[in-house]
DOMAR-931062 format. One line per 3 residues: number of its first residue (from 1); their letters; for each residue x, y, z of N, C-alpha, C. Coordinates in steps of 0.02 Angstrom, whole numbers. Layout:
NUM) a) X Y Z X Y Z X Y Z | ...
This chain:
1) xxx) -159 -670 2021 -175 -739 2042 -162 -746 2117 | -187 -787 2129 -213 -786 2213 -184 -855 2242 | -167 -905 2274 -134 -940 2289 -120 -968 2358
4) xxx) -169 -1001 2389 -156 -1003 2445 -106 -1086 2472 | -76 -1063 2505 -15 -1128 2532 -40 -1148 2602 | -54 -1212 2607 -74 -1238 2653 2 -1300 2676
7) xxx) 37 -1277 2718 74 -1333 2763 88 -1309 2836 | 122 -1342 2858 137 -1338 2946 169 -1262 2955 | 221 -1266 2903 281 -1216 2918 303 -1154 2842
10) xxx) 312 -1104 2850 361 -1091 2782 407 -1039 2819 | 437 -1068 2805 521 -1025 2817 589 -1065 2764 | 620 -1024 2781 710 -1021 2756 729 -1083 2780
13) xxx) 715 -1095 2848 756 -1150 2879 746 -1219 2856 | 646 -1240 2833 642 -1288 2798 660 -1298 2726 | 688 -1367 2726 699 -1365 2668 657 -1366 2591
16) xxx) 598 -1388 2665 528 -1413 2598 506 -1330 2562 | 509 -1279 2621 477 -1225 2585 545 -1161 2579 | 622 -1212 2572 662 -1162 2574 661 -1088 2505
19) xxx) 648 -1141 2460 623 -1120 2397 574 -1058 2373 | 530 -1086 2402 454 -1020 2406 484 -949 2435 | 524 -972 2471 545 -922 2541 599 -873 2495
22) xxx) 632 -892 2461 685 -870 2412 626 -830 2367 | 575 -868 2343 543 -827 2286 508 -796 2290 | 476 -752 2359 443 -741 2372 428 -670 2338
25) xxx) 478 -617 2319 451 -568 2308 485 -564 2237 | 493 -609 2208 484 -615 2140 404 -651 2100 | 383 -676 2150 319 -696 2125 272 -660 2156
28) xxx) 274 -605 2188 215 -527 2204 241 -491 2134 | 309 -467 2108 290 -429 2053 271 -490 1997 | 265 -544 1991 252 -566 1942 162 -577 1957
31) xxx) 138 -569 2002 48 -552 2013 17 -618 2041 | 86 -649 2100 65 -683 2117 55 -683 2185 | -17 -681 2222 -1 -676 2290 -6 -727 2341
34) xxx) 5 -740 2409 23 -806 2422 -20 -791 2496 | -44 -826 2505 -110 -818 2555 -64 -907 2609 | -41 -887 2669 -34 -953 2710 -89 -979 2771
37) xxx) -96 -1021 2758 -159 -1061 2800 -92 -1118 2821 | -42 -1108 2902 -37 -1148 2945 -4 -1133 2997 | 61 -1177 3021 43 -1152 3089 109 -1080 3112
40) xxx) 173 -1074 3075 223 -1033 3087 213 -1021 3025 | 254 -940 3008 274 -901 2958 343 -866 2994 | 404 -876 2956 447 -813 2974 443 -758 2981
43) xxx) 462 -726 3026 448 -623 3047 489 -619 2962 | 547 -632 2932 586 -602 2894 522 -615 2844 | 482 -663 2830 449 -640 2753 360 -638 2766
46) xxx) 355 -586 2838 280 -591 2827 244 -535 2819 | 305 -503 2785 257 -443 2763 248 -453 2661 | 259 -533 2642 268 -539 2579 228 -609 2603
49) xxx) 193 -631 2655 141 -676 2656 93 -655 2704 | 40 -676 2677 -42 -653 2707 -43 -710 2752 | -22 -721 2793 -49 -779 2850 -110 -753 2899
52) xxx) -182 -788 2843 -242 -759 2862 -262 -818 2902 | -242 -882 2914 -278 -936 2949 -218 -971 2979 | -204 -968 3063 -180 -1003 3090 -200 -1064 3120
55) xxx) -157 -1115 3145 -162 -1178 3191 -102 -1180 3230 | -136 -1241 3287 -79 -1243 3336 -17 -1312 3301 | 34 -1316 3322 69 -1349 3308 88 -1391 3355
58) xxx) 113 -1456 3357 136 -1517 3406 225 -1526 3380 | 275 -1532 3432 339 -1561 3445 338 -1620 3449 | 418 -1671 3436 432 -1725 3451 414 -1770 3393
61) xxx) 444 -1821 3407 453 -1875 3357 416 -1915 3322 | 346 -1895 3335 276 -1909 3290 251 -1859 3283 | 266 -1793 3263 238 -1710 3253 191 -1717 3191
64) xxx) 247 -1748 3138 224 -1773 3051 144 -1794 3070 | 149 -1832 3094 76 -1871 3126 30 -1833 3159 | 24 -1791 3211 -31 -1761 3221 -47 -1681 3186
67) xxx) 15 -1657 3161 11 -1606 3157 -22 -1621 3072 | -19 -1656 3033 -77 -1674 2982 -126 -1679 2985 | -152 -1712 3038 -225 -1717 3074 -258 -1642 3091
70) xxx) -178 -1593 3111 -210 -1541 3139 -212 -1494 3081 | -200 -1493 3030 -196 -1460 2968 -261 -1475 2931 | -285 -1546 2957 -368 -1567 2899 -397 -1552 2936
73) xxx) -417 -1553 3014 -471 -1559 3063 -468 -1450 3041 | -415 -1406 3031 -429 -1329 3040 -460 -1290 2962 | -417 -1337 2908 -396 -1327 2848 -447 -1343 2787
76) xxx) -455 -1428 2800 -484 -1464 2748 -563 -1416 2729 | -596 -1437 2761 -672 -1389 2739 -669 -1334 2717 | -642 -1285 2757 -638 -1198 2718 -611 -1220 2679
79) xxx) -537 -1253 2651 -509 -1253 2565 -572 -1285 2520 | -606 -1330 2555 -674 -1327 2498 -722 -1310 2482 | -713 -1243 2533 -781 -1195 2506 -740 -1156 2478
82) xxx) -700 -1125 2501 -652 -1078 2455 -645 -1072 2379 | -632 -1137 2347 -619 -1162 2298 -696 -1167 2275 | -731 -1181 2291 -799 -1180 2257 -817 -1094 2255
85) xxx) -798 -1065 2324 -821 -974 2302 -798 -926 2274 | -712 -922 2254 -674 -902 2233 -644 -936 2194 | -650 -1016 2163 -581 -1027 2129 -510 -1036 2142
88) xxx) -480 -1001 2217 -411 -1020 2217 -369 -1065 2217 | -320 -1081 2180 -290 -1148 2192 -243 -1136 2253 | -242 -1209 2279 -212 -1219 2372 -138 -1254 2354
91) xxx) -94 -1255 2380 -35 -1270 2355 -4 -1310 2417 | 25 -1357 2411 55 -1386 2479 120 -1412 2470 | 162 -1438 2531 223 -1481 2510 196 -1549 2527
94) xxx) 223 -1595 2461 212 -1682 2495 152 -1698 2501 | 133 -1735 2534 57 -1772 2553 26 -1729 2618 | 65 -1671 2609 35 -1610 2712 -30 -1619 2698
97) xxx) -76 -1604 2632 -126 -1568 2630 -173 -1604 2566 | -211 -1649 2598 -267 -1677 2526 -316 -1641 2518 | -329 -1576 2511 -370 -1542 2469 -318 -1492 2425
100) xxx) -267 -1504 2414 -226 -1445 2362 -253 -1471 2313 | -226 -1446 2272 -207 -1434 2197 -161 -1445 2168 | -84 -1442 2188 -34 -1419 2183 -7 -1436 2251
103) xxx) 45 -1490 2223 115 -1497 2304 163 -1516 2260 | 208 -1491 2298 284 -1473 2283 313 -1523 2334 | 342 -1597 2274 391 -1625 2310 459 -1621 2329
106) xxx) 511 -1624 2364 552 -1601 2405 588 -1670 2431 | 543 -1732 2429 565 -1762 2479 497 -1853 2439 | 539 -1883 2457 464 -1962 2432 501 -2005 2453
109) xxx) 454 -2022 2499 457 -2088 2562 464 -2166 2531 | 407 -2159 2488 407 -2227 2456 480 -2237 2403 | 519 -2220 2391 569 -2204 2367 633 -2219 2405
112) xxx) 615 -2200 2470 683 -2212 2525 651 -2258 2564 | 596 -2311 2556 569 -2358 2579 591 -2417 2534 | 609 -2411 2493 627 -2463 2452 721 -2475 2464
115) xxx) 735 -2428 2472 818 -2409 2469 826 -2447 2570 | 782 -2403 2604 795 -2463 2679 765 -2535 2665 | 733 -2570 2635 730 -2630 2600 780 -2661 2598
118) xxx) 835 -2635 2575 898 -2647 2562 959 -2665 2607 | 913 -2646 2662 943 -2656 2741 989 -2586 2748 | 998 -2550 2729 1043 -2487 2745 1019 -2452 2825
121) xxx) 1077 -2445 2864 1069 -2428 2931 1029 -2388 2948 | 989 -2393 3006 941 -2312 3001 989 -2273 3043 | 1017 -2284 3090 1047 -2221 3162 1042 -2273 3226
124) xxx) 1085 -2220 3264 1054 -2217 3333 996 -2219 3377 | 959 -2177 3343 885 -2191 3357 832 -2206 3312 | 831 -2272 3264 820 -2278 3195 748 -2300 3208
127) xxx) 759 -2347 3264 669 -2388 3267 607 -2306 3317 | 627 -2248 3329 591 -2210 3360 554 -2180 3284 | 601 -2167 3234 610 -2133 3172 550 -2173 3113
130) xxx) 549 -2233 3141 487 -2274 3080 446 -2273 3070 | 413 -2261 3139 352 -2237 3132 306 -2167 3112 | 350 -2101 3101 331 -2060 3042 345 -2085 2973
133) xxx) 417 -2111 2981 428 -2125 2908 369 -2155 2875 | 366 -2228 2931 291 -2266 2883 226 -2192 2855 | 194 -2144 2902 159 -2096 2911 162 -2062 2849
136) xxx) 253 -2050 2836 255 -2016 2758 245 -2064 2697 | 265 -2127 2716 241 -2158 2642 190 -2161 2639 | 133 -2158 2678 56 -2152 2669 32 -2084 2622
139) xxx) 71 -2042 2682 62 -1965 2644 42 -1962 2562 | 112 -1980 2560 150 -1987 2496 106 -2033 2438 | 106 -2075 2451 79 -2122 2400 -18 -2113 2385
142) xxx) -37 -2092 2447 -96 -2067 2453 -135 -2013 2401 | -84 -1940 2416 -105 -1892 2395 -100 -1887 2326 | -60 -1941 2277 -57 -1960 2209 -147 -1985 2188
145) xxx) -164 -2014 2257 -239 -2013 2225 -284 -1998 2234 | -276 -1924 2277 -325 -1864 2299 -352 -1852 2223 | -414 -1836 2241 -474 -1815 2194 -449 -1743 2173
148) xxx) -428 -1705 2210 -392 -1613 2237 -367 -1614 2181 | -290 -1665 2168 -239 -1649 2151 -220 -1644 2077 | -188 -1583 2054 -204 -1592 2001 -118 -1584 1962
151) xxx) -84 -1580 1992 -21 -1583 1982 31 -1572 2015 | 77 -1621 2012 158 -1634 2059 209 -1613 2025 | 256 -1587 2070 326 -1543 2058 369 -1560 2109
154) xxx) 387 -1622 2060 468 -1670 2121 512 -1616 2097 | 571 -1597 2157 628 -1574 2132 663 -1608 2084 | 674 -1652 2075 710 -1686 1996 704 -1745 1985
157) xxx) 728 -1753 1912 692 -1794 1854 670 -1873 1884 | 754 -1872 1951 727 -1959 1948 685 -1947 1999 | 665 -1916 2051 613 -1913 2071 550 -1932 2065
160) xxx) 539 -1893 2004 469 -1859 1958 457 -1949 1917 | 517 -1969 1891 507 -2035 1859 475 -2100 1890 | 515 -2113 1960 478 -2138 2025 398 -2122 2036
163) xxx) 383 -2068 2028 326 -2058 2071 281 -2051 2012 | 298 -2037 1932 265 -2072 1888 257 -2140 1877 | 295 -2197 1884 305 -2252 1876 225 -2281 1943
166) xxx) 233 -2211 2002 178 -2269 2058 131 -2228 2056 | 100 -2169 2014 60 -2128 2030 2 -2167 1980 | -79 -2135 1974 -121 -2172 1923 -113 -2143 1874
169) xxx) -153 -2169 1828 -135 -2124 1749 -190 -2036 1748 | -163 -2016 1734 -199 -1949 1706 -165 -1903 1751 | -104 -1914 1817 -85 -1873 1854 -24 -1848 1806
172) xxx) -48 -1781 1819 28 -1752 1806 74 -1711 1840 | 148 -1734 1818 189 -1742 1865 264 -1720 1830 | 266 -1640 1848 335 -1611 1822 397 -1605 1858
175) xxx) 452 -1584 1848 510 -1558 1851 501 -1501 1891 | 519 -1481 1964 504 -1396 1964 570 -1406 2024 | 637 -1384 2004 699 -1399 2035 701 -1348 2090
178) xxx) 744 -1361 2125 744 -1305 2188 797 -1262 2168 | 768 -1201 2224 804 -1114 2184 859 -1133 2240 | 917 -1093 2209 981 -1077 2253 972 -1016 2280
181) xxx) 997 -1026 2339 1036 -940 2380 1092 -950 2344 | 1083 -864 2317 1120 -843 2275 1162 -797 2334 | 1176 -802 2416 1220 -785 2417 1293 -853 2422
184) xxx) 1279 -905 2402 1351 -937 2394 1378 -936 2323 | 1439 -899 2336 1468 -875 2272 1542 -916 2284 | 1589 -918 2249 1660 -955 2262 1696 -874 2266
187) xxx) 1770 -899 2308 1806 -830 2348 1879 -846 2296 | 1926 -806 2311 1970 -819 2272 2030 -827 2319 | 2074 -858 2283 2101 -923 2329 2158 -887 2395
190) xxx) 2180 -830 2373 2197 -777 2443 2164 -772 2491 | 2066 -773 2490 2039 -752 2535 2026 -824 2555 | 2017 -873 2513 2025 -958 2574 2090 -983 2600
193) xxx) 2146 -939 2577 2221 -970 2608 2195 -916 2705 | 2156 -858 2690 2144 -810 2743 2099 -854 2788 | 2044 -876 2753 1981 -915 2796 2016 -997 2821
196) xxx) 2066 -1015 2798 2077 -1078 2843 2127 -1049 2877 | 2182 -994 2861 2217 -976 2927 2190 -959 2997 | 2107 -902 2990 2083 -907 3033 2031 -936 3057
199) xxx) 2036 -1004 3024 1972 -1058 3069 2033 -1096 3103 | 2111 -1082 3078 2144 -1131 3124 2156 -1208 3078 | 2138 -1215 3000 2171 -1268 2968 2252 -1286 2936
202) xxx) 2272 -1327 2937 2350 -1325 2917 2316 -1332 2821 | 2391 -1287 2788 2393 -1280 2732 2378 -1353 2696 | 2419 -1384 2725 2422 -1464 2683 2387 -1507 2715
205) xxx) 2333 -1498 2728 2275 -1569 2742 2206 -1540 2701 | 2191 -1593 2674 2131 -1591 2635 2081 -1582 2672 | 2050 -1543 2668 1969 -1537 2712 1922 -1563 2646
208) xxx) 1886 -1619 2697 1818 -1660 2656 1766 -1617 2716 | 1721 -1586 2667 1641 -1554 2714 1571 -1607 2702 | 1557 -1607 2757 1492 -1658 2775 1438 -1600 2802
211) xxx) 1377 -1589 2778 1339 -1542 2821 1287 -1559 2817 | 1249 -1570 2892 1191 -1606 2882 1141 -1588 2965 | 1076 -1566 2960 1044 -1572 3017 1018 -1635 3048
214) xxx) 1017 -1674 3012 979 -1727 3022 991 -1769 2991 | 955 -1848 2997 947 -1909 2969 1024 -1917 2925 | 1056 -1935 2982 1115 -1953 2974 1137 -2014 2940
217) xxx) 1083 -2042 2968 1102 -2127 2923 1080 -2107 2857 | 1034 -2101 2856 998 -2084 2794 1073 -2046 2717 | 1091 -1994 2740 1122 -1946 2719 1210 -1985 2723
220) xxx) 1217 -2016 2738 1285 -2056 2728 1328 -2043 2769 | 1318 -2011 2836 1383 -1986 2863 1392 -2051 2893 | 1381 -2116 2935 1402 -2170 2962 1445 -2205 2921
223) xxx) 1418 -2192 2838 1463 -2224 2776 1506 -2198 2793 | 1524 -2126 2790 1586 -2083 2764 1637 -2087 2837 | 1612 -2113 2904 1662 -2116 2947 1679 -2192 2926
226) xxx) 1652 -2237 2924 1668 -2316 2904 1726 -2322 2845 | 1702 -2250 2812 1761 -2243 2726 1817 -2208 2761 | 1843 -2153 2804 1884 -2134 2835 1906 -2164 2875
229) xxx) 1887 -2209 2924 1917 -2223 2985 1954 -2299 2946 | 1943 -2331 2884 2001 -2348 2842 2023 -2353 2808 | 2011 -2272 2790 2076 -2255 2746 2137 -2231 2787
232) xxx) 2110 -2199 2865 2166 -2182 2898 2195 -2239 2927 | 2188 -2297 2921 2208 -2365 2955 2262 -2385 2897 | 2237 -2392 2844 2251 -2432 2758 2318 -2341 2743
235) xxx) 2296 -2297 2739 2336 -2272 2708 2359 -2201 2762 | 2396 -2205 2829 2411 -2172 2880 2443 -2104 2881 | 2471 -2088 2821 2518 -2024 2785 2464 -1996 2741
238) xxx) 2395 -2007 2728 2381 -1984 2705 2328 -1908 2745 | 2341 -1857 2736 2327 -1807 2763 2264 -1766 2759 | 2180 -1784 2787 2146 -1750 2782 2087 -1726 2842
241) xxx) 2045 -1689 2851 2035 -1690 2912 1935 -1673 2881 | 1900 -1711 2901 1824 -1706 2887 1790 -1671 2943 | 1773 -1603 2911 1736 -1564 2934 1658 -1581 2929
244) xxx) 1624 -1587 3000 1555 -1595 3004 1519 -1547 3031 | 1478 -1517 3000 1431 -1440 3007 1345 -1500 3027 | 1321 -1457 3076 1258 -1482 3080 1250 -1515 3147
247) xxx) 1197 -1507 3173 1182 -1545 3230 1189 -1482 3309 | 1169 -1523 3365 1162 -1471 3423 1127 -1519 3473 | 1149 -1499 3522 1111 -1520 3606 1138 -1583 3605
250) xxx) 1065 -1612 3636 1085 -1696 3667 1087 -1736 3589 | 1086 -1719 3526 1081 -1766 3468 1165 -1759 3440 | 1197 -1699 3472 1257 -1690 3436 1307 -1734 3507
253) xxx) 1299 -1744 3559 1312 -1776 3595 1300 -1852 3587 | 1257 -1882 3560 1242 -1915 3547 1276 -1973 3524 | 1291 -1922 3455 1349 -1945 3406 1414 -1935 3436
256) xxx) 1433 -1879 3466 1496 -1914 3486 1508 -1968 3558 | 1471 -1955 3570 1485 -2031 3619 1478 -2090 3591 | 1434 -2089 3522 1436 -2173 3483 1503 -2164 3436
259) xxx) 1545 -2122 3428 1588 -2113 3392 1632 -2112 3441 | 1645 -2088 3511 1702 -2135 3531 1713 -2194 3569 | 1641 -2220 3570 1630 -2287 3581 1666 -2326 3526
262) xxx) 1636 -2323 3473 1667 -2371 3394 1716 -2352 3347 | 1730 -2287 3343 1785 -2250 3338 1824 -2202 3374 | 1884 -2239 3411 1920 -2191 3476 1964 -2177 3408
265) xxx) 1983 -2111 3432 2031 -2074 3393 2019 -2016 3342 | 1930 -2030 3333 1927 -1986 3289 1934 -1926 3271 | 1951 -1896 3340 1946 -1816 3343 2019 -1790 3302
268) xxx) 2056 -1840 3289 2111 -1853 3262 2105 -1807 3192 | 2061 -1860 3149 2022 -1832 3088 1987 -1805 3072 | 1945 -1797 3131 1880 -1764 3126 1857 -1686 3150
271) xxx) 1813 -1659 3136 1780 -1594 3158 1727 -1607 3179 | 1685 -1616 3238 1604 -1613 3238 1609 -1516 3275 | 1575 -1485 3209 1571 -1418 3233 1488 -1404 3258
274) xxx) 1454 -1443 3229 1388 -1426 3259 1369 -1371 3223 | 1309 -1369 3253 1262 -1301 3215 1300 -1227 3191 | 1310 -1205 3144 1343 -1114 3137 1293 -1100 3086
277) xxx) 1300 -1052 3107 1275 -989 3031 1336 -974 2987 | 1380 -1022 2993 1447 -1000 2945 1471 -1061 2873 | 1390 -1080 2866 1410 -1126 2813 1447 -1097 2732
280) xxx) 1438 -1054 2734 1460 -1016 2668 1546 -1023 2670 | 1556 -1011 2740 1656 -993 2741 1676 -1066 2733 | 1621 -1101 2779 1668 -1192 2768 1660 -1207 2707
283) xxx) 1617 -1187 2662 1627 -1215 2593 1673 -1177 2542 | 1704 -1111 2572 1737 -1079 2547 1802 -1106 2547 | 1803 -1138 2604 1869 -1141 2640 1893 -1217 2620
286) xxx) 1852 -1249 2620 1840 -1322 2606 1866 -1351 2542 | 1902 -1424 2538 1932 -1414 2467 1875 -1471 2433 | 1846 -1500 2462 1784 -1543 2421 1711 -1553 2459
289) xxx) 1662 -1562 2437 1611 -1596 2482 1610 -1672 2481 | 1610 -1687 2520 1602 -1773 2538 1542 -1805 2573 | 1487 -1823 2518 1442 -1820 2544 1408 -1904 2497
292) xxx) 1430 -1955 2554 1395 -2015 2517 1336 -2046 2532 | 1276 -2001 2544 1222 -2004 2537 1183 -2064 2520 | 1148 -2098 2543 1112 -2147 2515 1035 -2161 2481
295) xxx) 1019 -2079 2491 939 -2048 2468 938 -1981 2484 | 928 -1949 2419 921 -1871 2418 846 -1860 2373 | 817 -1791 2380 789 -1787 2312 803 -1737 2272
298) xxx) 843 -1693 2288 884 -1620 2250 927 -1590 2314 | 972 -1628 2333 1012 -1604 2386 1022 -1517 2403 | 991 -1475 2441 1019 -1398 2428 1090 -1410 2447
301) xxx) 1122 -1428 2500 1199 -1419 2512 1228 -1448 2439 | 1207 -1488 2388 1273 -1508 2352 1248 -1444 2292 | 1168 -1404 2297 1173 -1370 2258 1225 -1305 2264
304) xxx) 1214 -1257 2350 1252 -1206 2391 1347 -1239 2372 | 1364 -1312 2392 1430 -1329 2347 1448 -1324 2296 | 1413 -1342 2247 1427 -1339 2163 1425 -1250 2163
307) xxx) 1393 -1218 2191 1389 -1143 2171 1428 -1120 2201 | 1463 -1135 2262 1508 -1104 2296 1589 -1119 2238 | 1583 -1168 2204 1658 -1204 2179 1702 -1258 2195
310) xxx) 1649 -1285 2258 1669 -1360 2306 1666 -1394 2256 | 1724 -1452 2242 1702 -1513 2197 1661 -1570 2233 | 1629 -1593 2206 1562 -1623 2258 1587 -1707 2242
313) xxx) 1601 -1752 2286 1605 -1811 2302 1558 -1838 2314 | 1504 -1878 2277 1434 -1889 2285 1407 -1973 2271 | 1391 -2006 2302 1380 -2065 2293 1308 -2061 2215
316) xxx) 1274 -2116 2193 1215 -2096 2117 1168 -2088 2156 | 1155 -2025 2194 1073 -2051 2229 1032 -2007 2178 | 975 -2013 2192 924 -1957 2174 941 -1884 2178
319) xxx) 921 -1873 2121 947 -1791 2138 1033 -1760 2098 | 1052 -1808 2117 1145 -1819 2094 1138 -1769 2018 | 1101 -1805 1993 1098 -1802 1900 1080 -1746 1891
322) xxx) 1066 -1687 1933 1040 -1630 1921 1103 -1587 1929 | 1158 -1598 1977 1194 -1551 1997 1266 -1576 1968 | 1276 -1650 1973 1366 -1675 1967 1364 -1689 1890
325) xxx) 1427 -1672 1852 1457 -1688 1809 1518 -1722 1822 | 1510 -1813 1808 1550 -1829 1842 1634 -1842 1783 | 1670 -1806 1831 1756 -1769 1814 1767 -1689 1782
328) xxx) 1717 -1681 1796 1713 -1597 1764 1687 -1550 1829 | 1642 -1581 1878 1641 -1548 1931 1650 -1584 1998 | 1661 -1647 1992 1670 -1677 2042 1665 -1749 2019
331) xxx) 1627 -1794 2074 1648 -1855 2065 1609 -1928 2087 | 1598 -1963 2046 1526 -1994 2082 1560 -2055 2092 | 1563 -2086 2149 1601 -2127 2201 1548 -2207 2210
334) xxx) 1589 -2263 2236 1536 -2313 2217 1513 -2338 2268 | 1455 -2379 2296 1417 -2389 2342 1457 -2429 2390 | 1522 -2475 2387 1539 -2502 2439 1574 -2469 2475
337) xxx) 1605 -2457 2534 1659 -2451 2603 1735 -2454 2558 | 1752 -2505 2534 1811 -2524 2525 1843 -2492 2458 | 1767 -2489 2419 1776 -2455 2330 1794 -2367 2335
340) xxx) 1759 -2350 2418 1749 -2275 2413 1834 -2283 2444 | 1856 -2296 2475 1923 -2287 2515 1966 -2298 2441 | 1960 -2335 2398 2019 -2333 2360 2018 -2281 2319
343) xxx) 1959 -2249 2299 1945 -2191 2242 1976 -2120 2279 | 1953 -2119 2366 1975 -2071 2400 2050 -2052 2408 | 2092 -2114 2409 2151 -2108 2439 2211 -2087 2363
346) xxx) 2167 -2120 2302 2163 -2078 2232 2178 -2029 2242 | 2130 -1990 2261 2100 -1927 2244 2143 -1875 2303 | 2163 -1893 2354 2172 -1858 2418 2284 -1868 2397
349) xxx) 2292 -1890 2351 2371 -1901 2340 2387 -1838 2301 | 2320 -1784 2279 2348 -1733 2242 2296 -1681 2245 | 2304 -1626 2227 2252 -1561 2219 2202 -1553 2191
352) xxx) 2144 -1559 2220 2079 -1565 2189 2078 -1522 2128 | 2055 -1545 2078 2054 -1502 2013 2007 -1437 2016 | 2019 -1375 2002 1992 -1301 2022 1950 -1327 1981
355) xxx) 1871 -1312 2018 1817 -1332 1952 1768 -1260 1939 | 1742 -1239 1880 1692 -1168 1898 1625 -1201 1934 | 1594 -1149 1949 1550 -1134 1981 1494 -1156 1963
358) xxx) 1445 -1176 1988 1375 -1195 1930 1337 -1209 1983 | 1274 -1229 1967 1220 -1234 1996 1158 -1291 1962 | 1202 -1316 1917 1176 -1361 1884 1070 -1334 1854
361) xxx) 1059 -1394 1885 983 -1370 1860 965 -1342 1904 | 973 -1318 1955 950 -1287 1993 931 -1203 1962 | 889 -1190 2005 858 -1114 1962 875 -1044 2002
364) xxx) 849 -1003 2001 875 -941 2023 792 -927 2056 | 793 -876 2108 732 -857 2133 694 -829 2091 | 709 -804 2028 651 -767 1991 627 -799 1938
367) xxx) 687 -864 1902 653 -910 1872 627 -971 1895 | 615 -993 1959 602 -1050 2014 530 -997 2001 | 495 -942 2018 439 -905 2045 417 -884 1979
370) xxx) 434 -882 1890 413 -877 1824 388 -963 1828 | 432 -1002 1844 429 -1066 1832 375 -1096 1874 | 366 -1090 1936 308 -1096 1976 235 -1047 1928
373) xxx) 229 -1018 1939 191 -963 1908 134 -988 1840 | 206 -1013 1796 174 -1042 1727 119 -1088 1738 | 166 -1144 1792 124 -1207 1795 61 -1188 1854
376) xxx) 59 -1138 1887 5 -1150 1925 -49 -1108 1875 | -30 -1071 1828 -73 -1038 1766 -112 -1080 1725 | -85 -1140 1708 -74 -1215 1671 -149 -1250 1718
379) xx) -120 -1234 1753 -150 -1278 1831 -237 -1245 1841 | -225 -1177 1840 -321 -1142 1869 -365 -1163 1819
């Protein structure tokens, strides 16, 4: 079977095609080959993708926006002769591409359009940010009524329920969860008493991990300093220090100059480590994830946590229900400032309970690429 993927990007680094990127050479021996029509491919997986049709790509803060335009104006016509001369089905992420067949959601706008409704903060630079967003709820809600399309794969259930509830009738619209890197495994507790001696943490302070590239408001970290900065006010003996992974340049600057504008002191409690390739040791090292999120659609970090052995601190967003069992692996925390500080300061008076390892629904690269496979079989 033949399969061609039409979006901007596929690599490791996105999250939309982190997945594919994992499965990639589990779905060549399973006889599936993957033909890319756009504009980057990673050196690490292109000798396991045919990138037979390139385009140019656009930067900056309306990219979403032209670089769609530049995907139908290179893309759209050949995928419909293609499909009339060969048959192949075209596969995309989201609303990238209205002549697929097949897109793999990751992510639904109209979903976190209803939740900012709600008035929830956007950022620092929130009003530059609206105008793709609006761009993706078009995407989004659009490509539900492409003529192309012949079936959707939200990462999880409440997702998939959402976008059944707004899609028309006769679309169908599955479950297809995102694969884990299977290299986060949990260490044993000698080699994390070793990894916080040499990152430089004291034995007795709780490390809470936040890790995030982006859309900060979005992802809860403004919550989670608003939930810290009083609990360290309200409860001053209490001992923990929030590690933040993610970010770089003038955006990680950014934040800390609005953080010691509105919070002086924080460096007190806080870590802003910025960008590493060392997310595996901080979650090793780490005694929970603290992540109060206000819209997910299958979080990978709380999946890479739950598999590492982090107990995951997770507000109910989307996605949640796939990975937390809440008091068996962690802990689902409640939407106000004042409710999350009292559950925390709970929780931070004693030793996070050792939880195993799991990965919840999340899948493995060779059943994520059986599981892809079936349905695009389902699908020709």
């Amino acid at each position: 079977m033949r399969v061609v993927f039409v979006d901007t990007v596929i690599s490791y680094k996105n999250p939309s095609t982190n997945s594919l990127c994992l499965a990639l050479e589990d779905l060549k021996s399973l006889g599936v080959e993957i033909e890319f029509w756009g504009g980057r491919c990673d050196d690490s997986i292109s000798h396991l993708v045919n990138h037979t049709r390139k385009c140019p790509l656009v930067k900056g803060p309306v990219a979403n926006i032209f670089n769609w335009w530049i995907l139908h104006l290179y893309f759209f016509l050949p995928a419909k002769k293609r499909k009339v001369k060969t048959g192949d089905l075209f596969f995309t992420t989201g609303g990238h591409f209205f002549a697929a067949d097949v897109s793999w959601f990751h992510y639904y706008n109209p979903t976190w359009f209803k939740i900012v409704k709600k008035g929830i903060m956007w950022g620092i630079d929130s009003k530059l940010k609206l105008i793709p967003q609006v761009w993706g709820y078009l995407q989004d809600s659009l490509i539900l009524r492409s003529k192309s399309l012949k079936l959707c794969l939200p990462v999880s259930d409440a997702i998939r329920n959402d976008m059944r509830a707004h899609a028309p009738a006769g679309v169908r619209i599955e479950t297809l969860p995102n694969a884990i890197n299977q290299n986060f495994v949990p260490c044993s507790p000698a080699y994390k008493k070793q990894l916080r001696d040499d990152y430089g943490y004291n034995a007795d302070e709780k490390l809470l991990l936040f890790v995030s590239q982006g859309h900060y408001a979005r992802k809860g970290f403004w919550r989670a300093v608003e939930v810290l900065k009083s609990l360290k006010a309200k409860y001053p003996e209490t001992k923990f220090r929030f590690v933040v992974l993610g970010g770089k340049g003038k955006k990680l600057e950014q934040i800390k100059t609005y953080l010691n504008q509105a919070t002086p002191g924080w460096e007190e409690w806080m870590q802003m480590v910025g960008w590493t390739d060392k997310v595996k040791e901080y979650m090793q090292l780490s005694d929970a994830l603290f992540f109060p999120s206000y819209f997910e659609a299958f979080s990978l970090i709380e999946i890479e946590a739950a598999a590492t052995g982090l107990p995951l601190l997770l507000t109910s967003h989307h996605g949640s229900e796939m990975i937390l069992k809440d008091g068996d692996n962690g802990h689902y925390l409640p939407d106000e400032v004042d409710e999350i500080v009292e559950v925390l300061a709970s929780l931070l008076q004693k030793d996070f309970k050792e939880v195993e390892p799991s990965i919840g629904r999340a899948l493995t690269p060779s059943v994520w690429a059986t599981t892809l496979r079936d349905y695009l079989q389902s699908t020709a």
